[in-house]
C-alpha positions in Angstrom: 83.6 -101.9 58.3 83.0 -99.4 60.8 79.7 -100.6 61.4 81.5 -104.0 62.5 83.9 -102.2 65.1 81.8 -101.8 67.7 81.5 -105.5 68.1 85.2 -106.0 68.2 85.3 -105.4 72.1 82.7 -108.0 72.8 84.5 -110.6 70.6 87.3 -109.9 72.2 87.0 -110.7 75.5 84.4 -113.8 75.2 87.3 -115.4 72.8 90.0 -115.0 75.1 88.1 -116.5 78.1 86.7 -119.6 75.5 90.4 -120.0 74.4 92.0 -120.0 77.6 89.3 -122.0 79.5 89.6 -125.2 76.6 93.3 -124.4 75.8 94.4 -125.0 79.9 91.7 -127.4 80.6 92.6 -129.4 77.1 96.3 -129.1 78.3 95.1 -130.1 82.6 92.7 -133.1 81.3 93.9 -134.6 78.1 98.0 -134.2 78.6 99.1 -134.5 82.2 102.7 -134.2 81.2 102.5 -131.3 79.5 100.1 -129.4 81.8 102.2 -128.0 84.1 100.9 -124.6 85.9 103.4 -122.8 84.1 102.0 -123.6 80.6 98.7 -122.8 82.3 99.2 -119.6 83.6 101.1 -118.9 80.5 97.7 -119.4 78.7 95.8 -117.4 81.4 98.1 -114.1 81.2 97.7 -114.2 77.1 94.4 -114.4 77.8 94.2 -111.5 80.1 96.3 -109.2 78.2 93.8 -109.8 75.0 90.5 -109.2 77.4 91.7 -106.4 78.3 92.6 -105.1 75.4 88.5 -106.0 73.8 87.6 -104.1 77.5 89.9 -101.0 76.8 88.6 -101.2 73.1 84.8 -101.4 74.4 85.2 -98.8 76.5 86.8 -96.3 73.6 83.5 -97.2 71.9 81.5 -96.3 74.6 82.8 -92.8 75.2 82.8 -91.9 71.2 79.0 -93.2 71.5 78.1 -89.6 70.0 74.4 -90.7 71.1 74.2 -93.6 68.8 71.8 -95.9 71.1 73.3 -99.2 69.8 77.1 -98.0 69.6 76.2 -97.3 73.1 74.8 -100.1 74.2 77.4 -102.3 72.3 80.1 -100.4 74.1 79.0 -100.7 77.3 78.2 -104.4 76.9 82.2 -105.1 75.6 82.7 -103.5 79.0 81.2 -105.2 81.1 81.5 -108.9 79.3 85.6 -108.0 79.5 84.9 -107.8 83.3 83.4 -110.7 83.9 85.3 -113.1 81.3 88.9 -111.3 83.0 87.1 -112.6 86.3 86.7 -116.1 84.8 90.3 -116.1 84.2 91.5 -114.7 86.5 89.7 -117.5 88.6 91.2 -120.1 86.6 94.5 -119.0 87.2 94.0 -119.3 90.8 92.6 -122.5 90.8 96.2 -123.6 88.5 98.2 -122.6 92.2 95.8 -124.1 94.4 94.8 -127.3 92.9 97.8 -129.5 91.9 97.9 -130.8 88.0 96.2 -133.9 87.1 95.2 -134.2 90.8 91.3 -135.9 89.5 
């Protein structure tokens, strides 16, 4: 099991941005009614919150590396994949207050 934990991190954060990204685009494209930007940002703060708990989580891998290579390597990757999926959402979210709903 311990073996598995350092992968945690990276699973993390690329679920929460696949989650969020088909969750509010599912809600925008397929049910008008239902998504309002509340429900989206809703979706996008969830999101957040669980990428950057993988990122935090990726990060406490990387610093008790205890120079394993790979432990390393995974850790460092969680961190930065956390970074750029939080950027994806956080990108989505601002597109929720700028475009209006159903507006295609």
């Amino acid at each position: 099991m311990t073996r598995r934990l350092p992968w945690l991190g990276l699973l993390l954060a690329a679920c929460a941005w696949a989650v969020s990204q088909q969750v509010a685009s599912d809600a925008i494209f397929d049910a008008c009614n239902r998504g309002q930007g509340g429900f989206v940002l809703l979706v996008c703060v969830i999101a957040l919150a669980v990428d950057v708990g993988g990122g935090v989580f990726a990060l406490a891998v990387w610093r008790g590396a205890n120079g394993h290579k790979g432990t390393l390597f995974l850790g460092l990757l969680g961190v930065l994949l956390a970074l750029l999926c939080g950027f994806a959402i956080i990108l989505q979210a601002v597109s929720v207050l700028i475009i209006p709903p159903c507006a295609a």
